[in-house]
N, C-alpha and C positions, 0 to 999 in steps of 0.2 A: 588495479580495480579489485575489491573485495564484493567477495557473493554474499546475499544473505539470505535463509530461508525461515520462514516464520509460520509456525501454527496457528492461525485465527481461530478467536473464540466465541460463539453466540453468532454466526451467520453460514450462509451457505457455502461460502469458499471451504476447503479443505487446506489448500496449501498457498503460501506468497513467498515468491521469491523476486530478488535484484539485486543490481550491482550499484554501489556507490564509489563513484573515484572523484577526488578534489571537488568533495562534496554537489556533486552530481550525481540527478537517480536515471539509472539505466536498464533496460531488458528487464521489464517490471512483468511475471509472469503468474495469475492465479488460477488454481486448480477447482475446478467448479464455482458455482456462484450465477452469474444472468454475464451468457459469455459476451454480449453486446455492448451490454454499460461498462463492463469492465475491460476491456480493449478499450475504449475509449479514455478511460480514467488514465490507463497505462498510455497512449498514445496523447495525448494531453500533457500525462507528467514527464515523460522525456526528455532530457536532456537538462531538463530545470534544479533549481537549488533544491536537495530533499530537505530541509529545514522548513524551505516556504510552503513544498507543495503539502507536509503535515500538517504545519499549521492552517491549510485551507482546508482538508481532509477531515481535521480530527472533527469529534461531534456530527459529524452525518447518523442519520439516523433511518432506517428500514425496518418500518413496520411495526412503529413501537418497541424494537428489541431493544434499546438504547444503545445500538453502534449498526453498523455497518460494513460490509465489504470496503471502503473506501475509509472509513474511521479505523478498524483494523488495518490497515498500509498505512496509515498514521502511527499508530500502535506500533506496528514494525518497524519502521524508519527510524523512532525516537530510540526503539530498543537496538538499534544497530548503530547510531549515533553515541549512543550514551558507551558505547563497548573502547 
């Protein structure tokens, strides 16, 4: 299992972290943000392909910022796939 930890940029999270093994996303953990929605996003992406759940992820949008706490785990996922 490999950990990843990732700086979001343009929303309220501070920090994302997960573990990806045989391309599965696991212990998806964000440091601020709206703690409700985001346990859910993380309890939702569990154990699933992180390929699929980015691509359902990416392009969320809040608030006009044009991304997302959930677009951002997107963001992170591609950038720990692509390593």
């Amino acid at each position: 299992m490999t950990h990843f930890t990732y700086e979001p940029q343009g929303v309220c999270s501070k920090q994302i972290s997960f573990d990806i093994e045989n391309n599965l996303i696991h212990n998806i953990c964000f440091v601020g943000g709206c703690p409700g929605n985001l346990q859910a996003v993380a309890k939702l992406a569990e154990g699933k392909n992180a390929r699929e759940i980015a691509d359902i992820l990416r392009h969320n949008d809040c608030h006009g910022k044009g991304t997302s706490c959930a677009d951002q785990l997107a963001c992170a996922i591609d950038k720990a796939l692509s390593k």
